[in-house]
N, C-alpha and C positions, 0 to 999 in steps of 0.2 A: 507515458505511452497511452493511446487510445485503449479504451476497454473494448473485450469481443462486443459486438452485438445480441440480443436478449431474441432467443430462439425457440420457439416450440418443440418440444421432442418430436421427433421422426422428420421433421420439418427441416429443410435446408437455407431458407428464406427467413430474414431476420423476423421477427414478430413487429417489428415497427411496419414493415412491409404489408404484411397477411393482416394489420387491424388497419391499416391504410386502405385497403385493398376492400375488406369488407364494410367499415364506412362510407366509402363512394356508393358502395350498390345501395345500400339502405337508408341513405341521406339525398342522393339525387335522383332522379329518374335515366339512368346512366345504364345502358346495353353493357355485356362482360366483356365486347372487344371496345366499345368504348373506355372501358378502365387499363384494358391491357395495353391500347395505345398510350392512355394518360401517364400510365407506371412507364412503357415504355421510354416517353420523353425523359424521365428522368434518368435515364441507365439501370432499368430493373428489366429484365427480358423475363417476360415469364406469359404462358399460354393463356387463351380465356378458359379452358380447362381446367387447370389448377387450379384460377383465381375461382370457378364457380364451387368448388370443393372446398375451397377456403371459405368461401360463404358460407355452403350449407355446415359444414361442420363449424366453426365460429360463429356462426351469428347466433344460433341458439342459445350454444353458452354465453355469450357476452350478453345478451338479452334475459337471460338469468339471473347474471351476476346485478346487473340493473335493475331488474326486480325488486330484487331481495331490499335496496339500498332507498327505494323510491319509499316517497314520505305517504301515510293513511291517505288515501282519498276523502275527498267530501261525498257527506252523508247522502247525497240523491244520485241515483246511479239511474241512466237513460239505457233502455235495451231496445235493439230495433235487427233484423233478422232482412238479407239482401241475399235476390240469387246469383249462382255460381253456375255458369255451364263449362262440363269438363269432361271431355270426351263425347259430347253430344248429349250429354244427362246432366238433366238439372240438381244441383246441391246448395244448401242457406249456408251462408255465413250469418251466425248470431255474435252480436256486437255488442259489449259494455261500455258507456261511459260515464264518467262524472259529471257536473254540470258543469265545468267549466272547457267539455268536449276533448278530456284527455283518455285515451283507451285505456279501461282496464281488462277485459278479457278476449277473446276473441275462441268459437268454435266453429270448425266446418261440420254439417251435418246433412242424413241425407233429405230429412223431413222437418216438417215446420209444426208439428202435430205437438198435442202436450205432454209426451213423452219427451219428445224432442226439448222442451223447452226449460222442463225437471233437469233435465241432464245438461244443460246447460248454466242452470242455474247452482247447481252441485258441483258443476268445475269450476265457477267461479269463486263458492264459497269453500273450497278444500282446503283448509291450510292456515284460514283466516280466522281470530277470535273477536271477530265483531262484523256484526250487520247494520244493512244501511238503515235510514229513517224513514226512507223513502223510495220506491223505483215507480219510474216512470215510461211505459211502454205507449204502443200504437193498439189499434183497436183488435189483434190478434188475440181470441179468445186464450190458446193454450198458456197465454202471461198467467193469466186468471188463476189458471189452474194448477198451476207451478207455483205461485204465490202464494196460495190458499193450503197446499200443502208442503211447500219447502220453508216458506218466510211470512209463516202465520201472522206475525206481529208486525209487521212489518204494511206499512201505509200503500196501498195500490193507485196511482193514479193513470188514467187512461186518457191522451189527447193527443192528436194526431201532431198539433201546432207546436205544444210544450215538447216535443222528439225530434225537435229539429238536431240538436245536437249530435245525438244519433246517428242521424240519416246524413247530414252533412258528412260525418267521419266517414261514411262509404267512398266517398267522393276520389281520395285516395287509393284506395284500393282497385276501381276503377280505370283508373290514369295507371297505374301499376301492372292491372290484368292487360290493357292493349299494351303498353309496351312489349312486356312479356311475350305478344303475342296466344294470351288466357293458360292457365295453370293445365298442369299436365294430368292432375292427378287428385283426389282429395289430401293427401299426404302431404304431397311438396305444397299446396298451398294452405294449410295448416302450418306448417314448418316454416315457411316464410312469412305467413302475416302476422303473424306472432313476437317471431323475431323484429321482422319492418316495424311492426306497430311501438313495441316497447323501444330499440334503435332510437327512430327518427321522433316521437314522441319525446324523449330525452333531451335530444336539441332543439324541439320544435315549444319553445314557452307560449302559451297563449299572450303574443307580444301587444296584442291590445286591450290586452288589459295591465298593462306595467308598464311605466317607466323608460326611455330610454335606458337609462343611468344603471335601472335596477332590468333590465336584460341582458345588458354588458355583463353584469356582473356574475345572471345567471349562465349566461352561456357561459364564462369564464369556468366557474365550477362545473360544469357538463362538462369541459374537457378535461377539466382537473380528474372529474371523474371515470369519465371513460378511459385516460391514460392509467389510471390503477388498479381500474378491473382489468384490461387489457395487456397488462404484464408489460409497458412500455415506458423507461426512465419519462420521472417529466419535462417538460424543459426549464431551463433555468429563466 
């Protein structure tokens, strides 16, 4: 006999479903009645309602759970700080990357000042028992100063050109906020680029730099992966 289907508590929808459901939103550029039609073709009835609740509550955690499992970054970490308008009031997103343009942190904040930039640089390193070799910002003084007292040892480079990386990863979130039709709130947009960013970062390998052969293989493991945090048998 078939086995039940693998269920979240309080949940009545199989959990193959609700990590189905919240992969589409954070893998494609895909509206919530866009996925409810998609689920629909299959014989899954379920509201764009539900399905946006099944986001906000999953995706964090599963964006977590991926955390935890993602391998050290490399030692030069790119920061670069983009505005956010929400509600009519302007807000930064401050942005980490690695150099090979993989996100590692992400804070929504209201000021770009060097207070602002401490406390960004202090969520990034919470948790962590090693600092980079190197960061590399844009000509925003408050890096300076952030640097000089959070990450004394730590080598400062300043170049508008060498932060590309950076500033390209905005690129996305962009494309994200129109869709969206721009974030509601600083909250839900904290709450979801964080989630999106770790998500789609996970299946997004920087594919030019590797291999046909050896992206098959990495995406291969991304789902290996993501069906074991996401509480989903694998397939055979």
């Amino acid at each position: 006999m078939p086995s039940e289907p693998n269920t979240y508590p309080g949940y009545r929808f199989p959990a193959e479903v609700i990590h189905h459901a919240t992969w589409l939103y954070h893998l494609f550029r895909l509206s919530l009645r866009d996925i409810e039609l998609i689920l629909a073709e299959r014989g899954v009835v379920v509201s764009h309602e539900s399905i946006r609740r099944w986001c906000l509550r999953f995706g964090t955690d599963f964006a977590a759970k991926l955390r935890k499992r993602r391998p050290k970054p490399d030692d030069t970490w790119h920061m670069d700080e983009v505005y956010l308008k929400i509600n009519g009031e302007l807000f930064y997103l401050w942005r980490a990357v690695d150099q090979h343009g993989v996100v590692l942190d992400i804070l929504v904040q209201e000021r770009r000042n060097a207070a602002a930039a401490k406390r960004f640089f202090k969520c990034r390193l919470a948790g962590l028992k090693y600092e980079p070799r190197r960061i590399v910002t844009d000509g925003l003084r408050s890096y300076g100063v952030a640097q000089r007292e959070v990450l004394p040892g730590v080598q400062h480079r300043t170049s508008r050109y060498l932060n590309n990386r950076a500033e390209n990863s905005h690129r996305l979130t962009r494309r994200r906020e129109r869709q969206m039709q721009r974030f509601k709130s600083p909250e839900q947009a904290q709450r979801f680029l964080s989630a999106h960013a770790m998500i789609y970062g996970h299946f997004r390998p920087r594919q030019h730099l590797i291999t046909a052969d050896q992206y098959r293989r990495s995406r291969n493991k991304a789902f290996r992966t993501w069906w074991q945090e996401t509480c989903v048998p694998m397939l055979a």
